[in-house]
C-alpha positions in Angstrom: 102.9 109.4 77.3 102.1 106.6 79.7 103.8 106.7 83.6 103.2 105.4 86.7 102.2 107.7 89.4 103.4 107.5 93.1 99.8 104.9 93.6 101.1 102.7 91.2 98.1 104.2 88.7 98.9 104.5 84.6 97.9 108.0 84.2 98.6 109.8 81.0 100.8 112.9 80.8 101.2 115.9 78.9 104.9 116.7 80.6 107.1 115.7 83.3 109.9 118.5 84.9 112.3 117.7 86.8 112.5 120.9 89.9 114.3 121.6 92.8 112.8 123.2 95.8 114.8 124.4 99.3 113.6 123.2 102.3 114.7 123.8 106.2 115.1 120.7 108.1 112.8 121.0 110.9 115.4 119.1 113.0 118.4 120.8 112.5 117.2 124.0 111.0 119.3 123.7 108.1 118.5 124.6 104.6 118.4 121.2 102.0 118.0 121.0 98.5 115.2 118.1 97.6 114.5 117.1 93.9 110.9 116.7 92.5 109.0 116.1 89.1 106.2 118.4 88.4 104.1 116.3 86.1 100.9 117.6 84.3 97.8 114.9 84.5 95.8 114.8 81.3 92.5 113.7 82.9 89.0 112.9 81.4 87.3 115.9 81.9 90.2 117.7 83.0 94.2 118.6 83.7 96.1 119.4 86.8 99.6 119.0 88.0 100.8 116.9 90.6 104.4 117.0 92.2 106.1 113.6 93.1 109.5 112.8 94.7 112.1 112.4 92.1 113.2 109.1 93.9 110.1 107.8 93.8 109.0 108.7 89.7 112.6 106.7 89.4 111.5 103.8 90.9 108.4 103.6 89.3 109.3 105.1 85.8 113.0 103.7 85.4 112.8 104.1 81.3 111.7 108.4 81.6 114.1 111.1 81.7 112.5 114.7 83.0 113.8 117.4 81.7 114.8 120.5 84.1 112.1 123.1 84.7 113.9 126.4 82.7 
């Protein structure tokens, strides 16, 4: 499957997974839930996985639903 990455570049995928990571806030100290998609890159001589904002893969991919990481 075809998507957009955050470079505005077509690059083919093998799987998208939606994830959530925790993270402090490094103003207020407090803990904060963010949302990512943890995409694997089928390159030409090889794969590797890259991890986007979720907001961002939206924007750019409105038509592709991630599934959540199990």
């Amino acid at each position: 499957m075809i998507v957009t990455d955050i470079n505005g570049k077509e690059r083919n995928v093998e799987s998208i997974k939606k994830i959530s990571h925790a993270a402090t806030d490094s103003i207020t100290g407090e803990a904060v839930e963010e949302t990512f998609v943890e995409v694997k890159i089928l390159g030409n001589t090889r794969n590797w996985v890259e991890w986007w904002p979720f907001a961002d893969f939206k924007r750019l991919n409105p038509e592709r639903r991630p599934r959540w990481k199990e």
